[in-house]
CHARMM-style PDB file with segment names, atoms N, HN, CA, C and O in Angstrom:
ATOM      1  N   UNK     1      15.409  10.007  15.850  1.00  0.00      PROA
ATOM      2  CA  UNK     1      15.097  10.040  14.440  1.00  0.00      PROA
ATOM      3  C   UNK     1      13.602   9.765  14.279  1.00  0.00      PROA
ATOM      4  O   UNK     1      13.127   8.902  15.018  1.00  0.00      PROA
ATOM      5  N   UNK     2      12.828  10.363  13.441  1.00  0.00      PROA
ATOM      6  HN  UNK     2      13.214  11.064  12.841  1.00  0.00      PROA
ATOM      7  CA  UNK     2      11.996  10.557  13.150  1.00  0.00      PROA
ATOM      8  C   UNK     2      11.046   9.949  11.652  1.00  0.00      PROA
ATOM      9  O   UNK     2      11.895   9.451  10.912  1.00  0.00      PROA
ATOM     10  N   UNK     3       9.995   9.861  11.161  1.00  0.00      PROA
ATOM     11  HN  UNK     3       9.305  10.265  11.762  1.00  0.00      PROA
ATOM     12  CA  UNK     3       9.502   9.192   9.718  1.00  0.00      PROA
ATOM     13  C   UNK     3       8.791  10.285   9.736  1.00  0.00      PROA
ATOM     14  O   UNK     3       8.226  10.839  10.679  1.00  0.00      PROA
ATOM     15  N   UNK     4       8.888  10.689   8.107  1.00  0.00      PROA
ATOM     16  HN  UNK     4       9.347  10.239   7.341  1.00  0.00      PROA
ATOM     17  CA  UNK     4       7.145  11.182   7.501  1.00  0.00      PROA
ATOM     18  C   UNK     4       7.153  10.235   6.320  1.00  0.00      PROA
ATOM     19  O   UNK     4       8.002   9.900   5.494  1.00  0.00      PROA
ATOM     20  N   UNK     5       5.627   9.870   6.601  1.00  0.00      PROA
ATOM     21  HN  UNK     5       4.937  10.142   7.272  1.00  0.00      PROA
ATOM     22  CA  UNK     5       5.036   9.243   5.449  1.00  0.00      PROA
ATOM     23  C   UNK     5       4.452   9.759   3.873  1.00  0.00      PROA
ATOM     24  O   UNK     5       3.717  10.740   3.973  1.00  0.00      PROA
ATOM     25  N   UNK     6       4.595   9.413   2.873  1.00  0.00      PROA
ATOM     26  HN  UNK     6       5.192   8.615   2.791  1.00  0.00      PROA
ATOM     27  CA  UNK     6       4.638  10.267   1.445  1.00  0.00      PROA
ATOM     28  C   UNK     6       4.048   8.934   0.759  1.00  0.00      PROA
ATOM     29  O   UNK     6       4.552   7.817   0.644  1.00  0.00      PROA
ATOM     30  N   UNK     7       2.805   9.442   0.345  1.00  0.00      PROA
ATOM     31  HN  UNK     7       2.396  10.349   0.438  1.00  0.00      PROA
ATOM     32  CA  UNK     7       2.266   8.629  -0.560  1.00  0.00      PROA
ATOM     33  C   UNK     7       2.042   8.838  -2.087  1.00  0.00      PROA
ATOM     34  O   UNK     7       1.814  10.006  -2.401  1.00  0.00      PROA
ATOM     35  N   UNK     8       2.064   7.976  -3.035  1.00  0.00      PROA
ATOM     36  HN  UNK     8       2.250   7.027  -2.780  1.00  0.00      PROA
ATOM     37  CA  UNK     8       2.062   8.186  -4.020  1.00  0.00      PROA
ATOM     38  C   UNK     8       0.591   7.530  -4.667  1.00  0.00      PROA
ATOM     39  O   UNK     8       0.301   6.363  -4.402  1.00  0.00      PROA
ATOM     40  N   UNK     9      -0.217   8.290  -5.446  1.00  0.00      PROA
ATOM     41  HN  UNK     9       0.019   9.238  -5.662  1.00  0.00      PROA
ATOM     42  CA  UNK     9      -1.613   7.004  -6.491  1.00  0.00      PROA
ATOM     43  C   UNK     9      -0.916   7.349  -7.656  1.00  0.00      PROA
ATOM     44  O   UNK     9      -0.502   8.429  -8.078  1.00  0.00      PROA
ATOM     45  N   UNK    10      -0.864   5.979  -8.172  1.00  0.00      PROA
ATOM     46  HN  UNK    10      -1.199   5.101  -7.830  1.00  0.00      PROA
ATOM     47  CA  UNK    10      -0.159   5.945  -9.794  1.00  0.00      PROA
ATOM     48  C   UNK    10      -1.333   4.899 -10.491  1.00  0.00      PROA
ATOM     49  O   UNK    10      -2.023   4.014  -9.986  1.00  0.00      PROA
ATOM     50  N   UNK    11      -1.240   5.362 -11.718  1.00  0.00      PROA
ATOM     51  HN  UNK    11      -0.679   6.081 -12.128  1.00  0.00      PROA
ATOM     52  CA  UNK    11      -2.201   4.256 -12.431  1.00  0.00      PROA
ATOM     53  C   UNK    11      -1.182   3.459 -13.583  1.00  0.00      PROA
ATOM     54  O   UNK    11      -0.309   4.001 -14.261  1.00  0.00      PROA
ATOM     55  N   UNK    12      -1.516   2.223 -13.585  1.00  0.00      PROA
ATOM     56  HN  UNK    12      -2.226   1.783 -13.035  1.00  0.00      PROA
ATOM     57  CA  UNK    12      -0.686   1.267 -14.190  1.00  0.00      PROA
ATOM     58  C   UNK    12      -1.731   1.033 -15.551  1.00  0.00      PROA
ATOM     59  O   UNK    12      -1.490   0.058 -16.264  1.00  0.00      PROA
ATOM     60  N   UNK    13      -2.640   1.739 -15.829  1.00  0.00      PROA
ATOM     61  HN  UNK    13      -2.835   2.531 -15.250  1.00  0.00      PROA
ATOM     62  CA  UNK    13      -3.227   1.969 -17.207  1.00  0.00      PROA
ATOM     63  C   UNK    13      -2.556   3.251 -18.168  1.00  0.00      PROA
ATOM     64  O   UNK    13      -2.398   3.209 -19.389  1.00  0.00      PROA
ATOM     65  N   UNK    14      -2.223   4.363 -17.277  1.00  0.00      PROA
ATOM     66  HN  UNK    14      -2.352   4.397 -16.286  1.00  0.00      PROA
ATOM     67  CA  UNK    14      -1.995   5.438 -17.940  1.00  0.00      PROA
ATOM     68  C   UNK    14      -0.026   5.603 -17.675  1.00  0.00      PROA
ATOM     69  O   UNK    14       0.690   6.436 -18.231  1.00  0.00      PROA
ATOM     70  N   UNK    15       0.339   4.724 -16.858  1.00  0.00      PROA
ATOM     71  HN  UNK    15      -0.243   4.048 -16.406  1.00  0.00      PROA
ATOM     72  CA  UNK    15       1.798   4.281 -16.603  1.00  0.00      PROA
ATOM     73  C   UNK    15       1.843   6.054 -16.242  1.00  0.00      PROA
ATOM     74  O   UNK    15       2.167   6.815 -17.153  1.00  0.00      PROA
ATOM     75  N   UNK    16       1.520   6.569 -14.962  1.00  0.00      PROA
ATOM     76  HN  UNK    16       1.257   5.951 -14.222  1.00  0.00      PROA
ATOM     77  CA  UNK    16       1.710   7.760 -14.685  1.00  0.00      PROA
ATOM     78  C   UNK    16       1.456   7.376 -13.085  1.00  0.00      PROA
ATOM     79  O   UNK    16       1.072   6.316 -12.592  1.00  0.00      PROA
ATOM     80  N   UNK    17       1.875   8.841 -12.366  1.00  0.00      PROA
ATOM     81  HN  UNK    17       2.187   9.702 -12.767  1.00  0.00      PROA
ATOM     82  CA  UNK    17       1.758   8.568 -10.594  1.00  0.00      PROA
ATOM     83  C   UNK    17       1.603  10.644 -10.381  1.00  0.00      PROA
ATOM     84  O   UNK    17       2.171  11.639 -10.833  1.00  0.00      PROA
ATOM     85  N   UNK    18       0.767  10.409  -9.670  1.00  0.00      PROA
ATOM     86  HN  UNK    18       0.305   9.601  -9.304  1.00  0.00      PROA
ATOM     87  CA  UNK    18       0.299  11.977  -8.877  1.00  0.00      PROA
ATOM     88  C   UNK    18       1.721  12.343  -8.528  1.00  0.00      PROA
ATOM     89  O   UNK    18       2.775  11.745  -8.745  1.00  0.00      PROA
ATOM     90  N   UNK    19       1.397  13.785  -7.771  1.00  0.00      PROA
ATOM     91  HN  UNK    19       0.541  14.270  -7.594  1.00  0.00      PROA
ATOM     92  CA  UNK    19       2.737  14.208  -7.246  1.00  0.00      PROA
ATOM     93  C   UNK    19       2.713  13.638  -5.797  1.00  0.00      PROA
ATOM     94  O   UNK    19       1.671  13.109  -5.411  1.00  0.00      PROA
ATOM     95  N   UNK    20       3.586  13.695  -5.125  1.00  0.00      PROA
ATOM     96  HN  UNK    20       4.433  14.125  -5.439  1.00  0.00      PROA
ATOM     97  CA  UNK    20       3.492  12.472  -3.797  1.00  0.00      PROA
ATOM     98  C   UNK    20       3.047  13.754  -3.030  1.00  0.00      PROA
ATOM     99  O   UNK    20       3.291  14.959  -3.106  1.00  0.00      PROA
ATOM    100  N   UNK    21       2.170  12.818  -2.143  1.00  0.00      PROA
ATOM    101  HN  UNK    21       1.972  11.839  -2.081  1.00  0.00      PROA
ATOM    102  CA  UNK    21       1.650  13.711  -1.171  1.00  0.00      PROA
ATOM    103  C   UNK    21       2.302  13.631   0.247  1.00  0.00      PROA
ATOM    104  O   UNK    21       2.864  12.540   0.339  1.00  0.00      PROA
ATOM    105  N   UNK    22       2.412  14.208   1.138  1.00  0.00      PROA
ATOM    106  HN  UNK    22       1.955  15.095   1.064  1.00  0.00      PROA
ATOM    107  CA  UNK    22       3.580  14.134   2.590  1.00  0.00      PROA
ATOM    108  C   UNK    22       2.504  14.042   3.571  1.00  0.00      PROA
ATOM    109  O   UNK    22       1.935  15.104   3.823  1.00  0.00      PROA
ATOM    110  N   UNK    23       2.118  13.013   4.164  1.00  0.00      PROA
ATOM    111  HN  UNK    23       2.581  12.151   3.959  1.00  0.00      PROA
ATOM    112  CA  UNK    23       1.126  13.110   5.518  1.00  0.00      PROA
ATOM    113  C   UNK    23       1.654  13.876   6.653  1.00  0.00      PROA
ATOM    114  O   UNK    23       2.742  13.605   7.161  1.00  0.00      PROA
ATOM    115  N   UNK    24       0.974  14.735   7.018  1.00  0.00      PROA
ATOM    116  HN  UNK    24       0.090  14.955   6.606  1.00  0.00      PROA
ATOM    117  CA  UNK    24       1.610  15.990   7.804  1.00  0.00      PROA
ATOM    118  C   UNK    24       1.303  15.025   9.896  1.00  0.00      PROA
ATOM    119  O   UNK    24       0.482  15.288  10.774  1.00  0.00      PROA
ATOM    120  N   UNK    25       2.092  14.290   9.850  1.00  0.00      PROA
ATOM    121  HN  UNK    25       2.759  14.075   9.136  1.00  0.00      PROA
ATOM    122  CA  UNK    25       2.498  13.545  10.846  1.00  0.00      PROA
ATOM    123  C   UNK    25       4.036  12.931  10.735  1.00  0.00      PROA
ATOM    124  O   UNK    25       4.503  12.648   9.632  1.00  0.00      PROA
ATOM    125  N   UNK    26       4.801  12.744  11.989  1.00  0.00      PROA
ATOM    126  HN  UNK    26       4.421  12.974  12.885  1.00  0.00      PROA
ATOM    127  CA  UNK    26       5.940  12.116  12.269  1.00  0.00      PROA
ATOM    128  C   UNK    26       5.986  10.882  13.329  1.00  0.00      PROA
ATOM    129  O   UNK    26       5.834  10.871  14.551  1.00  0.00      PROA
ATOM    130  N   UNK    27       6.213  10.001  12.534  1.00  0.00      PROA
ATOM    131  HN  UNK    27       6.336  10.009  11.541  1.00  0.00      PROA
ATOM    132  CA  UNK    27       6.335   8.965  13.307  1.00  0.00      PROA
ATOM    133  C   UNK    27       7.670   8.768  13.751  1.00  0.00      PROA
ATOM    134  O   UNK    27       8.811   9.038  13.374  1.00  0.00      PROA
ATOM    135  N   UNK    28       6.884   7.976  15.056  1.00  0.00      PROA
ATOM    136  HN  UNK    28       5.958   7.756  15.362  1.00  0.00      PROA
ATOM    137  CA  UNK    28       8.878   7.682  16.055  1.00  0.00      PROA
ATOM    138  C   UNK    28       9.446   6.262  15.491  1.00  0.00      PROA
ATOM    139  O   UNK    28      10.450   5.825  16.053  1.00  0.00      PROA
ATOM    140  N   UNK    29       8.884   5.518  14.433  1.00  0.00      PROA
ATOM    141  HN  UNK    29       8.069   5.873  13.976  1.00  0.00      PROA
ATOM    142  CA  UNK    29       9.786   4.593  14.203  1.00  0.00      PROA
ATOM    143  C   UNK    29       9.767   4.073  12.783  1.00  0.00      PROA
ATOM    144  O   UNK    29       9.418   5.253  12.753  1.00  0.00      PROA
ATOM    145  N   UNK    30       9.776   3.657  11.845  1.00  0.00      PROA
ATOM    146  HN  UNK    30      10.059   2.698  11.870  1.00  0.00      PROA
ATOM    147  CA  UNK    30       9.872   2.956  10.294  1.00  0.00      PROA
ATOM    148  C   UNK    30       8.649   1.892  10.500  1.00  0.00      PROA
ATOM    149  O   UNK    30       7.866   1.895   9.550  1.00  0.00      PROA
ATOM    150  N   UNK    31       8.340   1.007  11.525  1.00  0.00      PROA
ATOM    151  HN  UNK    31       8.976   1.005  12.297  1.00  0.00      PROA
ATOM    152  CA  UNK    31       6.993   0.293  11.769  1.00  0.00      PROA
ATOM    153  C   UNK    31       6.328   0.793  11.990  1.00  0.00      PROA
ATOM    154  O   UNK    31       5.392   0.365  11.315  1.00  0.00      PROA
ATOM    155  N   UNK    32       5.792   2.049  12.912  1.00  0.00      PROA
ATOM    156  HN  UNK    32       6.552   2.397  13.460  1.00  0.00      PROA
ATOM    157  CA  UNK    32       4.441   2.743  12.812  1.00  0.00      PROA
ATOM    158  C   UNK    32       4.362   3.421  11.719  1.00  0.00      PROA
ATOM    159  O   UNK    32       3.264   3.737  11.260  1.00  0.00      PROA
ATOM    160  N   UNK    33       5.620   3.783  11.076  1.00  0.00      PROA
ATOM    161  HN  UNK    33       6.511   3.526  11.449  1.00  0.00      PROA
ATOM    162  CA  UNK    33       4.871   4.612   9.602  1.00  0.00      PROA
ATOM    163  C   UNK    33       4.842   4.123   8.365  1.00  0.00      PROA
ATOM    164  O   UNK    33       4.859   4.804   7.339  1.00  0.00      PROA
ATOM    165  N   UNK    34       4.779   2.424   8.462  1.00  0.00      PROA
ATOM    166  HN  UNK    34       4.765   1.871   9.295  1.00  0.00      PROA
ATOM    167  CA  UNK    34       5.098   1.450   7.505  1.00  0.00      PROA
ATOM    168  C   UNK    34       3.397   0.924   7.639  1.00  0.00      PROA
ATOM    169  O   UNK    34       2.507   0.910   6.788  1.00  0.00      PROA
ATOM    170  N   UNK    35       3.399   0.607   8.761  1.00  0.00      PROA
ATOM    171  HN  UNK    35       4.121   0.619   9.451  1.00  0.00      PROA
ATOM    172  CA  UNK    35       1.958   0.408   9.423  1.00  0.00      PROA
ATOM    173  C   UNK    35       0.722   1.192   8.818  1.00  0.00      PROA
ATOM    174  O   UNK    35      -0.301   0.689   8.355  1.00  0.00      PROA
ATOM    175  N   UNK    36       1.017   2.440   8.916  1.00  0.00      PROA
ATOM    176  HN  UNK    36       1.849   2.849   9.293  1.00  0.00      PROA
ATOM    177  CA  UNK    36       0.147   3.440   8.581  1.00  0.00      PROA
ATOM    178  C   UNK    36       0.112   3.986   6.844  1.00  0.00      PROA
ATOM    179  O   UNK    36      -0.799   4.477   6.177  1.00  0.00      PROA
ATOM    180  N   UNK    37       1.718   3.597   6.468  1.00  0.00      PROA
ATOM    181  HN  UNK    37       2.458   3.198   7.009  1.00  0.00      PROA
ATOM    182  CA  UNK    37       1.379   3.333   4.978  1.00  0.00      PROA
ATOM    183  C   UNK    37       0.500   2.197   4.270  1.00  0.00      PROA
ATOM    184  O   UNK    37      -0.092   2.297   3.195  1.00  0.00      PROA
ATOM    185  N   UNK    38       0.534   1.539   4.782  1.00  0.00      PROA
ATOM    186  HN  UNK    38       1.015   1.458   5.655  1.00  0.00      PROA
ATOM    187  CA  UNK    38      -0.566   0.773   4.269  1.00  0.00      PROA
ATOM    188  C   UNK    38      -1.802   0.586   4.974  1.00  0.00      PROA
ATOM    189  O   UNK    38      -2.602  -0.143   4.388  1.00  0.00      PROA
ATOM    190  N   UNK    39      -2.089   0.954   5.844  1.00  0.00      PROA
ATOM    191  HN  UNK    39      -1.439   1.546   6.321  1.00  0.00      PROA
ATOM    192  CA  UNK    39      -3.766   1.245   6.347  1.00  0.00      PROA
ATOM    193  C   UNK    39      -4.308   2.391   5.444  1.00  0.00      PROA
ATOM    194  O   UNK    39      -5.476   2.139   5.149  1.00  0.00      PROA
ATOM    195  N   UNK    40      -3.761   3.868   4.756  1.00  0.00      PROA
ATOM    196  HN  UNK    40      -2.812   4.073   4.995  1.00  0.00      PROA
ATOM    197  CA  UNK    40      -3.873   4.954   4.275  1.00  0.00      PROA
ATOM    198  C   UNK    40      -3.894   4.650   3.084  1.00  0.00      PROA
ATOM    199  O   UNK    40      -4.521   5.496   2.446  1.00  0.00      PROA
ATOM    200  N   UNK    41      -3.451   3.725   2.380  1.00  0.00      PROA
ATOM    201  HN  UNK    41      -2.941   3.038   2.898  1.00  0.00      PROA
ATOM    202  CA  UNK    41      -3.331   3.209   0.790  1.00  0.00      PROA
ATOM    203  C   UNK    41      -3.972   2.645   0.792  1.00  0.00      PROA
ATOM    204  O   UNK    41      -4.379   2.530  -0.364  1.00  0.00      PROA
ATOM    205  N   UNK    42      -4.734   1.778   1.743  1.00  0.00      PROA
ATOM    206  HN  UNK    42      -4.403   1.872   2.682  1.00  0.00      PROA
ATOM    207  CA  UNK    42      -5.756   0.518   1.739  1.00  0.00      PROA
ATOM    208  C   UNK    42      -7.263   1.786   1.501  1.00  0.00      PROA
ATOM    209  O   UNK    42      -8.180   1.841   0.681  1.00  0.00      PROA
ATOM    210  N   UNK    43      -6.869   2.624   2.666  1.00  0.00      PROA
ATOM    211  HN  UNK    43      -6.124   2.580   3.332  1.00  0.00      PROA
ATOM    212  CA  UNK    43      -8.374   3.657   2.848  1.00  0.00      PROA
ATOM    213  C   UNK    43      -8.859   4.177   1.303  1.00  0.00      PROA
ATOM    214  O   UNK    43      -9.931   3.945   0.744  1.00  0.00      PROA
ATOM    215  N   UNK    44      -7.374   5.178   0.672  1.00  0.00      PROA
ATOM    216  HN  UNK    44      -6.504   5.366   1.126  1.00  0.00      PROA
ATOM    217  CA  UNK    44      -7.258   5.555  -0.392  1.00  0.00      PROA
ATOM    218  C   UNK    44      -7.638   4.983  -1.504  1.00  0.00      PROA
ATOM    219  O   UNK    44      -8.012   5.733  -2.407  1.00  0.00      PROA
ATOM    220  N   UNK    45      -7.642   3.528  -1.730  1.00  0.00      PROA
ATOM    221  HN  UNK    45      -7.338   2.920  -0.997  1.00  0.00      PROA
ATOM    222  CA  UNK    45      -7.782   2.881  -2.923  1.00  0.00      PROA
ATOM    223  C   UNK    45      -9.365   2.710  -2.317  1.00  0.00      PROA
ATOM    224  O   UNK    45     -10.192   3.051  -3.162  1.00  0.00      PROA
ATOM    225  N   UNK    46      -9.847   2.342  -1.279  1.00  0.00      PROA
ATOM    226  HN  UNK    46      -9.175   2.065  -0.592  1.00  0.00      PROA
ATOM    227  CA  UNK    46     -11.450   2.329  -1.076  1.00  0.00      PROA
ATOM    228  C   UNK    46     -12.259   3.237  -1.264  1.00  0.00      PROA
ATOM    229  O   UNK    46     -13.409   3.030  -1.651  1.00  0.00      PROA
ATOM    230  N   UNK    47     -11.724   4.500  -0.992  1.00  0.00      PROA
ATOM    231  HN  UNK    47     -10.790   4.668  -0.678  1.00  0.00      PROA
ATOM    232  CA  UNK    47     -12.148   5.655  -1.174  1.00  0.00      PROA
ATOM    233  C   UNK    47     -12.861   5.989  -2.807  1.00  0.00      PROA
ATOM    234  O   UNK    47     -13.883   6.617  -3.086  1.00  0.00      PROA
ATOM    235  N   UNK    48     -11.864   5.290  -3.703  1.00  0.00      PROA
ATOM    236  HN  UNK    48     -11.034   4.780  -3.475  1.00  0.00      PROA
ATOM    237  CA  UNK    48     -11.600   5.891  -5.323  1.00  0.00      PROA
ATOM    238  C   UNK    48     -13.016   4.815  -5.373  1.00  0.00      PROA
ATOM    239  O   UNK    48     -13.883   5.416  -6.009  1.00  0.00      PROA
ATOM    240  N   UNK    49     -13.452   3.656  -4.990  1.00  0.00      PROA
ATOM    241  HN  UNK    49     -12.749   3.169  -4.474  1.00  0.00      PROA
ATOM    242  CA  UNK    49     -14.184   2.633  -5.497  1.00  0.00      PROA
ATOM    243  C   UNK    49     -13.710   1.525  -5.993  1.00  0.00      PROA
ATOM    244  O   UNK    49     -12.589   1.630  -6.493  1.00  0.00      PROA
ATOM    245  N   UNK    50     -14.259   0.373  -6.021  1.00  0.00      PROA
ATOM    246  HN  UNK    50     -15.169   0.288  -5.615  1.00  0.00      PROA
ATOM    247  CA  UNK    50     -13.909  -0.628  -6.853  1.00  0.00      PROA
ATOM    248  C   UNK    50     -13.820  -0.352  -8.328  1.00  0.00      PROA
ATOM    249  O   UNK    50     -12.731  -0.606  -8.843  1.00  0.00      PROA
ATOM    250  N   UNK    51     -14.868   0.171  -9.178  1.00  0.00      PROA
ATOM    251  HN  UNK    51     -15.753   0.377  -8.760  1.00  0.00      PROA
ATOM    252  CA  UNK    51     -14.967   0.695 -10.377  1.00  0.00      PROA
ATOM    253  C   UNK    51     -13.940   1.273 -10.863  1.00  0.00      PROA
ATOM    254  O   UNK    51     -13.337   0.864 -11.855  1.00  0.00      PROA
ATOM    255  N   UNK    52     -13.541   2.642  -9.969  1.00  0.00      PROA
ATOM    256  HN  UNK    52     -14.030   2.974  -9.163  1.00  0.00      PROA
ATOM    257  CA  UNK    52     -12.536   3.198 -10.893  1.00  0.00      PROA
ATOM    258  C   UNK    52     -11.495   2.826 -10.243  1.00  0.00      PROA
ATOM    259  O   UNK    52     -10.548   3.211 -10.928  1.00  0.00      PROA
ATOM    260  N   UNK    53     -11.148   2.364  -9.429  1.00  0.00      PROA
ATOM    261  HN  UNK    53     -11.917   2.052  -8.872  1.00  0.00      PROA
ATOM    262  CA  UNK    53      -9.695   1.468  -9.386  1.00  0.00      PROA
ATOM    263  C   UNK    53      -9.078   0.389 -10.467  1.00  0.00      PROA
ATOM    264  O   UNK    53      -8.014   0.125 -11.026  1.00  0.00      PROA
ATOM    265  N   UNK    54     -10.576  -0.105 -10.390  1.00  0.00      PROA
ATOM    266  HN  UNK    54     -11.441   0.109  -9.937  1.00  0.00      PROA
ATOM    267  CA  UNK    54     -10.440  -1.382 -12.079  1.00  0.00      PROA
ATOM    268  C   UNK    54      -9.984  -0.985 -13.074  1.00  0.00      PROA
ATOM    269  O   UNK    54      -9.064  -1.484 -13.723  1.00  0.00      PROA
ATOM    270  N   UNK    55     -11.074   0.719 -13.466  1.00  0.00      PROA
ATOM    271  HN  UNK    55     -11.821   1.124 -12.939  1.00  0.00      PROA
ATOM    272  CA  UNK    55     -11.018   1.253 -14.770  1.00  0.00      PROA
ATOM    273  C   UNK    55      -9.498   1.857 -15.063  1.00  0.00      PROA
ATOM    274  O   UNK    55      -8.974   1.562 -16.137  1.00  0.00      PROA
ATOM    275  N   UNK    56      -8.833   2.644 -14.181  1.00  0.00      PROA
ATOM    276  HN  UNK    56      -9.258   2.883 -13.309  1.00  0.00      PROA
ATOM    277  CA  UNK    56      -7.725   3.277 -14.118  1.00  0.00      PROA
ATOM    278  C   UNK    56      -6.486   2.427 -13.919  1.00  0.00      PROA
ATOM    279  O   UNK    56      -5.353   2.846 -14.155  1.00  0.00      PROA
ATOM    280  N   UNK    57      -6.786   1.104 -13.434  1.00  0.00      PROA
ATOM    281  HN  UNK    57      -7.706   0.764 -13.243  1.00  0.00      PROA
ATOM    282  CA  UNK    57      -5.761   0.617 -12.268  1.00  0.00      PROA
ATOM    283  C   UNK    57      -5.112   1.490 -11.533  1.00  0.00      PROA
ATOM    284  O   UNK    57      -4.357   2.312 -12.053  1.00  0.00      PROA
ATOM    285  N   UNK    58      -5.291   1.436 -10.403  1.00  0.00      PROA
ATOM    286  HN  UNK    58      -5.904   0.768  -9.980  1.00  0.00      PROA
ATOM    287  CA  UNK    58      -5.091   2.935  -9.958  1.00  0.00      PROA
ATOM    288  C   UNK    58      -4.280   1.396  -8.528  1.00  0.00      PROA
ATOM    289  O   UNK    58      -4.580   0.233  -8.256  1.00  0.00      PROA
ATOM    290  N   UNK    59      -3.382   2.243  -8.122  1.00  0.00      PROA
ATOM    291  HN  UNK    59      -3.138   3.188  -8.343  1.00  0.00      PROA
ATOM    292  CA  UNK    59      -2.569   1.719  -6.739  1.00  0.00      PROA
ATOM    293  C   UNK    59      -2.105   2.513  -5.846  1.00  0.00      PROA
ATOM    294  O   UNK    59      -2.497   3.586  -6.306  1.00  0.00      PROA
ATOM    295  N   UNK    60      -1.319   2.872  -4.502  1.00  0.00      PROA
ATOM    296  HN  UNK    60      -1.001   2.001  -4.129  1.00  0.00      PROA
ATOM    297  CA  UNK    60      -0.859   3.605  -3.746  1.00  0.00      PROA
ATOM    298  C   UNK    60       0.772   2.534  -3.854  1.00  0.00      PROA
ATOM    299  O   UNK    60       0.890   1.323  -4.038  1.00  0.00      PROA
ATOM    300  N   UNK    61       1.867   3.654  -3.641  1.00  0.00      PROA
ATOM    301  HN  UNK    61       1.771   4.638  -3.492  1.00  0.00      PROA
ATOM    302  CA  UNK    61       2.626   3.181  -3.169  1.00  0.00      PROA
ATOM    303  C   UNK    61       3.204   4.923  -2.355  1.00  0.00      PROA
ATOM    304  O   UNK    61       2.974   6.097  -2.645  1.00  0.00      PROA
ATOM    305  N   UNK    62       4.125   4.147  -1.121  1.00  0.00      PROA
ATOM    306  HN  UNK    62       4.311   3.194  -0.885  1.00  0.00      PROA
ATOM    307  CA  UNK    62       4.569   4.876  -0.117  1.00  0.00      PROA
ATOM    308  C   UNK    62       6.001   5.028   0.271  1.00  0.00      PROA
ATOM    309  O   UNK    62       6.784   4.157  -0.109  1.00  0.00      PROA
ATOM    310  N   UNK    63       6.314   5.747   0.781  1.00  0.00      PROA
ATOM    311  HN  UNK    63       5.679   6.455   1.090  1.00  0.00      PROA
ATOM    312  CA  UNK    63       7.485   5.412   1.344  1.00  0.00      PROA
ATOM    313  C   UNK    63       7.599   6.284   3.084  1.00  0.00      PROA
ATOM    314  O   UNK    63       6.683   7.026   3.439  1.00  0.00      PROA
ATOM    315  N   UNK    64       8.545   6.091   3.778  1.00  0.00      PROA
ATOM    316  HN  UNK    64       9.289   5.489   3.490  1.00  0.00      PROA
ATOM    317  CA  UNK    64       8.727   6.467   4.972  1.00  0.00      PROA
ATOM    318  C   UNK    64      10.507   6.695   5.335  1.00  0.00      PROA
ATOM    319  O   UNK    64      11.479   5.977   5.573  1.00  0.00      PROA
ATOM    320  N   UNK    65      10.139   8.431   5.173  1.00  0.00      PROA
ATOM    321  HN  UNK    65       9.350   9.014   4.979  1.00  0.00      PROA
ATOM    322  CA  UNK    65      11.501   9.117   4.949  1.00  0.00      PROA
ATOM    323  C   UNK    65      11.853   9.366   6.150  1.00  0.00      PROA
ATOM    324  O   UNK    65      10.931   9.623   6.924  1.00  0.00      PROA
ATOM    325  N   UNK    66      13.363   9.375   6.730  1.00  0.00      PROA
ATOM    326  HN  UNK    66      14.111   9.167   6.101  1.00  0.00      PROA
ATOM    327  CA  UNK    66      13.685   9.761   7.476  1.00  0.00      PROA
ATOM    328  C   UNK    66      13.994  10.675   7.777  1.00  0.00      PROA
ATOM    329  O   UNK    66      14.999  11.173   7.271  1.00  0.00      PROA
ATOM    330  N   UNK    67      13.122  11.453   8.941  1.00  0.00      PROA
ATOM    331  HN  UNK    67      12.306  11.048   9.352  1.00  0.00      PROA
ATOM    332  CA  UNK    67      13.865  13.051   9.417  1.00  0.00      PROA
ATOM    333  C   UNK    67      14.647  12.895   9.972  1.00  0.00      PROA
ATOM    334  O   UNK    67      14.703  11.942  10.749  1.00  0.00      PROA
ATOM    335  N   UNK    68      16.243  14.337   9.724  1.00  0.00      PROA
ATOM    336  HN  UNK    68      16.198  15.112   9.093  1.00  0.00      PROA
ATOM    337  CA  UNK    68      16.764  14.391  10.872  1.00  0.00      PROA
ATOM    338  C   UNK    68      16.359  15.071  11.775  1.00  0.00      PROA
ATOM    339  O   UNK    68      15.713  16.016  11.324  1.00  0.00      PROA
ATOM    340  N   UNK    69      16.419  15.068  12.939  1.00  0.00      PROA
ATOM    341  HN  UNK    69      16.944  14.300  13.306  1.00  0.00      PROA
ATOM    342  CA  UNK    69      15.961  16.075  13.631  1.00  0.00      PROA
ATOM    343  C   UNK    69      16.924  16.744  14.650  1.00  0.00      PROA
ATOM    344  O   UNK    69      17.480  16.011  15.468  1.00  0.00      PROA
ATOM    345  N   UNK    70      17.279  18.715  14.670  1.00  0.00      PROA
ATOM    346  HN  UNK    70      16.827  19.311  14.006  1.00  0.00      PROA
ATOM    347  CA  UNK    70      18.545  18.767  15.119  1.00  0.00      PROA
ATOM    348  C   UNK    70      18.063  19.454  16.489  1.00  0.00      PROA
ATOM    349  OT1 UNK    70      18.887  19.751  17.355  1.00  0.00      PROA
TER     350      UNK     70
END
């Protein structure tokens, strides 16, 4: 069994969230792609700036779906 990771930026000013995006990688376990959800949300929210993270409240949230794989 397999993970892909799917991230979401939502802003808690405008109470709205992007369409989720699918990181085009598979991880072999729920800890490396739990791991990597939050190193990628950490990058993501640095990326936007301090400024407009403030201005928007802007956050990442993730999840880590399980493939089957046949």
């Amino acid at each position: 069994m397999k993970f892909m990771l799917i991230l979401t930026l939502c802003s808690s000013l405008y109470n709205s969230c992007m369409t989720p995006i699918k990181i085009d990688k598979l991880y072999q376990s729920h800890f490396n792609c739990a791991l990597d959800g939050y190193k990628v949300g950490g990058e993501t929210i640095k990326n936007f700036g301090e400024q407009r993270v403030n201005d928007e409240m802007l956050y990442v949230s993730f999840v880590c779906k399980k493939i089957e794989q046949t």
